[in-house]
C-alpha positions as CSV (number, residue, x, y, z in Angstrom):
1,X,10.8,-7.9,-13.0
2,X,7.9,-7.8,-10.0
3,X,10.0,-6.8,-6.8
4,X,9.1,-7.2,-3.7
5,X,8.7,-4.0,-1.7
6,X,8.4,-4.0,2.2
7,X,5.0,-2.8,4.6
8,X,4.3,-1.1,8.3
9,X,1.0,-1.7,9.1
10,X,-0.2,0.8,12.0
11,X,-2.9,0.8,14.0
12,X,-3.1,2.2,18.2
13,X,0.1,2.8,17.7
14,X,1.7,-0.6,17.3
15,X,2.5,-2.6,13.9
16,X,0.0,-5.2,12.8
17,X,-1.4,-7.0,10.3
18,X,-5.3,-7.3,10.1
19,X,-8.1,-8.3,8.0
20,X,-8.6,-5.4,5.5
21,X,-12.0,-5.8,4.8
22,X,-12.7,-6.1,9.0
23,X,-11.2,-1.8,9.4
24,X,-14.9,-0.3,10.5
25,X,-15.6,3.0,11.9
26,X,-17.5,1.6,14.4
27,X,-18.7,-1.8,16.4
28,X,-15.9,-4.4,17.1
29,X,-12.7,-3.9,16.5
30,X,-10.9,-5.3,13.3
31,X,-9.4,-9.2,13.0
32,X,-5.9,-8.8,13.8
33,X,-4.0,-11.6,12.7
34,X,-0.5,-10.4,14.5
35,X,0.2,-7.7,16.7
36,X,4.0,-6.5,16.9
37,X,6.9,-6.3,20.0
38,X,9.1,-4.7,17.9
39,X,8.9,-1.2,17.3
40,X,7.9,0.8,13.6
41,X,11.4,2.0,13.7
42,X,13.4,-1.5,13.7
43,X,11.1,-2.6,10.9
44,X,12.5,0.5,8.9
45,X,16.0,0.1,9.9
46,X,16.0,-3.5,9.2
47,X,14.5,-2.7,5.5
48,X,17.3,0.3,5.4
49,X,20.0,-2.3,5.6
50,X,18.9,-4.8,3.2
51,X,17.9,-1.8,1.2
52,X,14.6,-2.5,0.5
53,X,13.6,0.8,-1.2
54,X,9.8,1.8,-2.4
55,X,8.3,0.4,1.0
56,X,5.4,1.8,2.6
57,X,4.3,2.7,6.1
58,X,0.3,2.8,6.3
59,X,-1.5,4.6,8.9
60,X,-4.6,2.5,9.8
61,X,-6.7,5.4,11.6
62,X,-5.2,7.6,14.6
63,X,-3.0,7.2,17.0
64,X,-0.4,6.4,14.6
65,X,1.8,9.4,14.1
66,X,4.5,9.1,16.9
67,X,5.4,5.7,15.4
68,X,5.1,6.7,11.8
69,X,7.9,9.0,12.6
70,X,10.2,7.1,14.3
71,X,10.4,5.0,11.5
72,X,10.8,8.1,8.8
73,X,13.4,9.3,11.4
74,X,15.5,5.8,11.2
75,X,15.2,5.5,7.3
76,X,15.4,9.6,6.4
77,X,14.0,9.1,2.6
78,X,13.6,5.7,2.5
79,X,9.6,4.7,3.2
80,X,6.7,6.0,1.4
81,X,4.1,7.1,4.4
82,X,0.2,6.8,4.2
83,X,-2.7,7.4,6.0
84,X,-5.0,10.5,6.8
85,X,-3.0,12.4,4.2
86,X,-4.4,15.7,2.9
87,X,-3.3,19.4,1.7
88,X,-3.0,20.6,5.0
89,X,0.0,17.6,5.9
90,X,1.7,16.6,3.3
91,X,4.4,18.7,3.1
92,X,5.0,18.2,7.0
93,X,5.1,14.1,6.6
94,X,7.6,14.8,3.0
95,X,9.9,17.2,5.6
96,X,9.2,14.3,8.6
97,X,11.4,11.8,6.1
98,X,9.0,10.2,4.0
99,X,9.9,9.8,0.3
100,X,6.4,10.1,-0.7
101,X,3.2,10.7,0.2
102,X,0.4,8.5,-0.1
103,X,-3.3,9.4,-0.6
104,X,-7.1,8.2,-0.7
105,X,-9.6,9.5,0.7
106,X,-8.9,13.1,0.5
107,X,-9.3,12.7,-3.5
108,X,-13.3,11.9,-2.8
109,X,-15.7,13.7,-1.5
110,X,-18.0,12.8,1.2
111,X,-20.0,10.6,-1.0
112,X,-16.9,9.4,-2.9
113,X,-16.6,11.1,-6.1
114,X,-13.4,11.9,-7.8
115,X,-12.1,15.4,-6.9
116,X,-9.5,15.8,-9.5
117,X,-9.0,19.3,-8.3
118,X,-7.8,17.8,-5.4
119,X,-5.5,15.4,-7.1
120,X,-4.0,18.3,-9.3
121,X,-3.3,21.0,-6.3
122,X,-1.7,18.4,-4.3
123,X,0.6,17.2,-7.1
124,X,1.5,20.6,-7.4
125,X,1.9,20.9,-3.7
126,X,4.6,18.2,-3.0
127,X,5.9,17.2,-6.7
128,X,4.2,14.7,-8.7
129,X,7.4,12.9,-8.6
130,X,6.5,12.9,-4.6
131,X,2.9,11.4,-4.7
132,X,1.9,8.0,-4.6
133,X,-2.3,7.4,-5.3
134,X,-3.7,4.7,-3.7
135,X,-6.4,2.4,-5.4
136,X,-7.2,0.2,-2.9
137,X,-10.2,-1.5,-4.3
138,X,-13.3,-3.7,-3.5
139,X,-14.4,-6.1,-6.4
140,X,-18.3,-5.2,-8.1
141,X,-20.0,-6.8,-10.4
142,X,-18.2,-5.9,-12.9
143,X,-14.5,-5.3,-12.0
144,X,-13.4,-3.4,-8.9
145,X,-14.1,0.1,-7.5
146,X,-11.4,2.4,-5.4
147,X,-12.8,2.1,-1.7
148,X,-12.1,5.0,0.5
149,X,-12.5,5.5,4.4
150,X,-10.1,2.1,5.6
151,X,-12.0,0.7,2.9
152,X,-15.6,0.9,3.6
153,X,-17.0,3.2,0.9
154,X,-16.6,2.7,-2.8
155,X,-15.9,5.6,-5.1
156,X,-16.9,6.4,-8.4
157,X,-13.5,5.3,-9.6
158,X,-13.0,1.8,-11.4
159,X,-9.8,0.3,-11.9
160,X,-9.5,0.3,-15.5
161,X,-6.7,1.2,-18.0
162,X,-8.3,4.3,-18.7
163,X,-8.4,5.4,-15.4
164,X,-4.6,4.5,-14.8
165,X,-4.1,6.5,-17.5
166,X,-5.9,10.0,-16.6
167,X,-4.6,9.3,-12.6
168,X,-0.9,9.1,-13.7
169,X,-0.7,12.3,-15.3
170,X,-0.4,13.9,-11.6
171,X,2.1,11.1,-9.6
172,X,4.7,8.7,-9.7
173,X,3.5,5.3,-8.7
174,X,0.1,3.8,-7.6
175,X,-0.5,1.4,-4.4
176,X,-3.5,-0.9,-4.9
177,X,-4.5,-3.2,-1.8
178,X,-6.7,-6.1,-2.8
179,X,-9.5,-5.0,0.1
180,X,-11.3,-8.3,-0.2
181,X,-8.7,-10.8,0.4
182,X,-6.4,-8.4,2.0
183,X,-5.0,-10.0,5.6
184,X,-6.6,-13.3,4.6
185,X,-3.6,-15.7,3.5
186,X,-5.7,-17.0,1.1
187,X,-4.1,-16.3,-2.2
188,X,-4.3,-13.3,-4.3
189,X,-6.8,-11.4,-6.7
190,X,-5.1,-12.8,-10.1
191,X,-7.8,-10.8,-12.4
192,X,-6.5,-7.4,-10.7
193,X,-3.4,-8.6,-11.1
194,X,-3.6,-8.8,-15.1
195,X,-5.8,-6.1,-15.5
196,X,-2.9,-4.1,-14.0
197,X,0.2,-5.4,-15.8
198,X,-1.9,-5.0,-18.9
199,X,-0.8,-1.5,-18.4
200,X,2.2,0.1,-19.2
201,X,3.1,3.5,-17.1
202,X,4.0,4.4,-13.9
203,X,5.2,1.6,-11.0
204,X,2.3,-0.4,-9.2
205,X,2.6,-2.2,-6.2
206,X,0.1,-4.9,-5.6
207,X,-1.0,-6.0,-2.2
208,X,-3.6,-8.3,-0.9
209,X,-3.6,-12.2,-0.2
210,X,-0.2,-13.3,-0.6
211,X,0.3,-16.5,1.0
212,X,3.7,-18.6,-0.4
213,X,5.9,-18.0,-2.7
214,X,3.9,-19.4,-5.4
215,X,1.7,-16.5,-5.3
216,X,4.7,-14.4,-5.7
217,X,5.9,-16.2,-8.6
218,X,2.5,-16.1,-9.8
219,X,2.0,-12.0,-9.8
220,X,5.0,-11.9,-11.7
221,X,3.7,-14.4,-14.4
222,X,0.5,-12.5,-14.4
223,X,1.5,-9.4,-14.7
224,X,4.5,-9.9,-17.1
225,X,7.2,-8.4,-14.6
226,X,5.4,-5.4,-14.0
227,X,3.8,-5.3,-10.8
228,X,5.8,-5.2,-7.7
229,X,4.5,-6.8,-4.6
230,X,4.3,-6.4,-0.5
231,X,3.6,-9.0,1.6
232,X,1.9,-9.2,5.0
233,X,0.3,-11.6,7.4
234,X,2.0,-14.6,5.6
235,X,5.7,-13.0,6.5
236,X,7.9,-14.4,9.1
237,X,8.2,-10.8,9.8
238,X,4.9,-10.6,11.1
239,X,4.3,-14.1,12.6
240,X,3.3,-15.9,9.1
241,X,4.6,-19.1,8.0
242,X,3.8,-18.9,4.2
243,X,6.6,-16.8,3.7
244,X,10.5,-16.2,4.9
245,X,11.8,-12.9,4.5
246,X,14.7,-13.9,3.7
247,X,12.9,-16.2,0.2
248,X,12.2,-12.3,-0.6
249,X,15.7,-10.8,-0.1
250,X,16.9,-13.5,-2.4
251,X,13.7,-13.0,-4.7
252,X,14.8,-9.2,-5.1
253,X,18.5,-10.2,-5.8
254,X,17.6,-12.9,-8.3
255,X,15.3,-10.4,-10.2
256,X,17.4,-6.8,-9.8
């Protein structure tokens, strides 16, 4: 059954939750819908004792590493981290306490095509059984495309079942943000949603637009049970009113 995972957002430093589809390189800086008191580390040790395992900590450009840590270091093992991750640090964020890495970009090159070469030597790097992909995707014309760079460039990759299928070969579970309505509250991308619990492999978690518990209840419809689930700007957590943390915690317990 879909389970819902917990998120830290980072970006400067502090835990957030912004408009994907606003993360530029340059000009204005992106729609922030709730900027954090607390520290990254309380977020981790409040998901370490309700157990919330399979979370992730997401690096939204630099600045981010001192706070990254200090939530590895309060939940040794317990967060998947993401972000800026390539050959040259993944072993040093794996040692640093994350369970798994989590990678984009570095699987593209500069003009985003698939470098599967890169996929295979860092599988054999960490573990595959370490390695999370991320297909964080923008919709096309006809289906969606893996978007690199916070999301601004699309790759060559499509999310299709054959695609899942060739990708899993070299990790253990796949993250997929819904870019476009990522941050927005507005409900989430149902299609993607289907097109990935039509699938049956590895562990996917879905993110992107979740705004009450019916859209929870309505991934797990969707995708048959498959498909896990974070949640963002609608969380309590994070200054939403669309969803309680604690309707999740008795989500998870209802469905474990």
């Amino acid at each position: 059954m879909s389970q819902f995972r917990p998120c830290i957002d980072l970006h400067d430093g502090k835990v957030k939750q912004i408009v994907g589809g606003s993360l530029k390189d340059s000009g204005p800086g992106p729609r922030e819908n709730f900027i954090s008191d607390r520290s990254a580390s309380s977020y981790a040790e409040l998901y370490q004792e309700n157990q919330l395992v399979g979370g992730h900590i997401i690096q939204l450009g630099p600045g981010n590493g001192d706070a990254a840590r200090s939530a590895l270091s309060a939940w040794p093992g317990g967060m998947q981290l993401g972000g800026g991750i390539d050959i040259a640090n993944a072993v040093e964020w794996l040692e640093a306490g994350a369970s798994h890495i989590i990678v984009t970009s570095w699987l593209f090159d500069e003009n985003g095509k698939f470098r599967k070469d890169r996929l295979q030597e860092l599988a054999r790097e960490v573990g595959r059984e370490h390695l999370v992909v991320d297909l964080s995707c923008r919709r096309v014309e006809d289906g969606w495309k893996v978007a690199m760079n916070r999301w601004q460039t699309l790759t060559d990759v499509e999310i299709t079942v054959t695609a899942l299928d060739v990708l899993a070969e070299w990790c253990s579970e796949y993250l997929v943000h819904a870019a476009d309505v990522e941050g927005l509250c507005k409900g989430i991308d149902t299609e993607l949603v289907e097109v990935l619990g039509s699938w049956d492999g590895i562990p996917i978690t879905y993110a992107g637009g979740v705004a009450s518990m019916k859209d929870v209840e309505l991934i797990e419809k969707r995708s048959g049970g498959k498909v896990d689930f974070t949640v963002g700007s609608a969380l309590d957590l994070f200054g939403g009113k669309g969803v309680k943390y604690d309707e999740l915690l008795s989500w998870n317990s209802g469905n474990s």
